[in-house]
C-alpha positions as CSV (number, residue, x, y, z in Angstrom):
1,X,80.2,74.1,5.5
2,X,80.4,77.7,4.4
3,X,77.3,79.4,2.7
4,X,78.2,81.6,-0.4
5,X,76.2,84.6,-0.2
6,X,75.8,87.3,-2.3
7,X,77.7,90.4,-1.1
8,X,75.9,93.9,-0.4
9,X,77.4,95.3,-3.9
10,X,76.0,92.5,-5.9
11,X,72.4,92.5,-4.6
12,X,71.8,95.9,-4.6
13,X,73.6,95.7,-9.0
14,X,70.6,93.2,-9.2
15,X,68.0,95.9,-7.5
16,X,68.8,98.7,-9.4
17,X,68.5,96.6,-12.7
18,X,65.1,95.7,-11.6
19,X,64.0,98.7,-10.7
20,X,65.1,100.0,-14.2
21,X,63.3,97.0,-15.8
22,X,60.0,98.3,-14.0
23,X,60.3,101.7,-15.0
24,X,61.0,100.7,-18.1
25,X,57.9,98.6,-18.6
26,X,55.9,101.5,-17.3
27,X,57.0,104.4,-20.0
28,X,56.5,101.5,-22.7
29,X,53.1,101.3,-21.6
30,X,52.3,104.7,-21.1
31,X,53.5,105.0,-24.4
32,X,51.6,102.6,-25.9
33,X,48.5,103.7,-23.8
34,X,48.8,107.7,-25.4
35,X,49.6,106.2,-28.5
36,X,46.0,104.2,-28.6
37,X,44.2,107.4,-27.3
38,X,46.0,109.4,-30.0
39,X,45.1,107.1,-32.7
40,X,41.6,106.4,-31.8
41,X,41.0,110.4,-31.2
42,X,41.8,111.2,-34.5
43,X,40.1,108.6,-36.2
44,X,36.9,109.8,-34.7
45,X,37.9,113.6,-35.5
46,X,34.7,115.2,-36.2
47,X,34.1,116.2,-40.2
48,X,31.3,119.2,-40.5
49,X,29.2,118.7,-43.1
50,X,29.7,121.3,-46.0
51,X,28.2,119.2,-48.7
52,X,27.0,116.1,-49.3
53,X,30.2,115.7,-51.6
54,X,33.0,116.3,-49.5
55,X,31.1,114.5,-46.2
56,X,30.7,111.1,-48.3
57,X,35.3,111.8,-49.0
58,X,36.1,113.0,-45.4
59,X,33.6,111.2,-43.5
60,X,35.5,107.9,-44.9
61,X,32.2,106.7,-46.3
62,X,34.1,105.4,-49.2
63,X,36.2,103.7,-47.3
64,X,33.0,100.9,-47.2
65,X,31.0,102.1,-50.0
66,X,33.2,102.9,-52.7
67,X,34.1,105.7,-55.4
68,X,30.5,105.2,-57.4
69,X,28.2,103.8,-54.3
70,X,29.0,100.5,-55.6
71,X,29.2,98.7,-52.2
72,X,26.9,98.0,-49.5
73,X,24.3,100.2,-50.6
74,X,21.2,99.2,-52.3
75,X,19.6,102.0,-54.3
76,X,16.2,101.1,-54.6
77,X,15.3,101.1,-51.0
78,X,13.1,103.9,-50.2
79,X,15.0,107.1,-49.3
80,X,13.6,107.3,-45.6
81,X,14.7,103.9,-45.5
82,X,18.4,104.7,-46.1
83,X,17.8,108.3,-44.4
84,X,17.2,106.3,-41.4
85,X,19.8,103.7,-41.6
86,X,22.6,107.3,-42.1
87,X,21.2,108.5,-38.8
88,X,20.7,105.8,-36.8
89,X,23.2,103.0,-38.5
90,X,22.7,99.2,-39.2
91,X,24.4,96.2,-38.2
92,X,24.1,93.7,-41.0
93,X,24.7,89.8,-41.2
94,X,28.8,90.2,-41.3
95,X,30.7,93.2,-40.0
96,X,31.7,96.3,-41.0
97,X,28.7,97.8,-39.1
98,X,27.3,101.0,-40.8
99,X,27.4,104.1,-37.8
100,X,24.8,105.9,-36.5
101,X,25.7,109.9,-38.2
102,X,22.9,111.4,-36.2
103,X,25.4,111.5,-33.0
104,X,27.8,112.7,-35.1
105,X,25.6,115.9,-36.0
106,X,24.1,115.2,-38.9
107,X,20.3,116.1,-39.7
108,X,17.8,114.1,-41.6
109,X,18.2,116.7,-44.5
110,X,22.0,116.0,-44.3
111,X,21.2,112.4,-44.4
112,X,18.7,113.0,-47.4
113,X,21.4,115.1,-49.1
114,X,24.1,112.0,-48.9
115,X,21.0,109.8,-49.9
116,X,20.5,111.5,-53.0
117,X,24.3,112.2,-53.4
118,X,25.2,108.3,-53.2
119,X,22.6,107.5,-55.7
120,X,23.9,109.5,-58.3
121,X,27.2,108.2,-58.0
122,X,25.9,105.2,-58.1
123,X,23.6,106.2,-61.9
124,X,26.8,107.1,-63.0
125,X,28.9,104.2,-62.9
């Protein structure tokens, strides 16, 4: 009874193909691993606060709240109130959570200043 076995050539085709198959799996995920760290870096790009204006635009504030304040914000709270909850964030019933802006550099006048600046889009809807 004769054995069939593969010959030297043949096994070391099948070697090299699975070596390529590794390295290939390894640039895709280092790919995908730079990509994630590229993505996430700039969403968190830092925005310096010039005005209370252009913050609540660049910031992405009206991403959640809206064009006029019309979301997710509740205008007759006290003004420490939502000074406080602009610094130190909120995490309400259902998600999207509302950040903490103090680690990001703002200051409670900053935080009065978007206060003030979200309630009059809000008057002005």
């Amino acid at each position: 009874m004769e054995v069939d076995r593969p010959s030297f050539g043949t096994l070391r085709g099948k070697m090299k193909i699975a070596y390529f198959k590794r390295i290939g799996a390894v640039i895709a995920l280092v790919t995908v691993l730079a990509l994630v760290f590229l993505v996430s870096a700039a969403a968190q790009t830092d925005v310096k606060f010039t005005d209370a204006a252009s913050y609540y635009k660049d910031a992405k504030c009206v991403v959640c709240h809206g064009q006029k304040a019309e979301k997710k914000f509740d205008a007759d709270m006290k003004e420490e109130e939502l000074v406080e909850i602009v610094l130190k964030g909120k995490k309400p019933e259902k998600p999207p959570n509302m950040p903490a802006y103090e680690g990001k550099g703002i200051t409670a006048d900053q935080a009065k200043a978007m206060v003030v600046h979200m309630k009059q889009l809000k008057i002005t809807q």
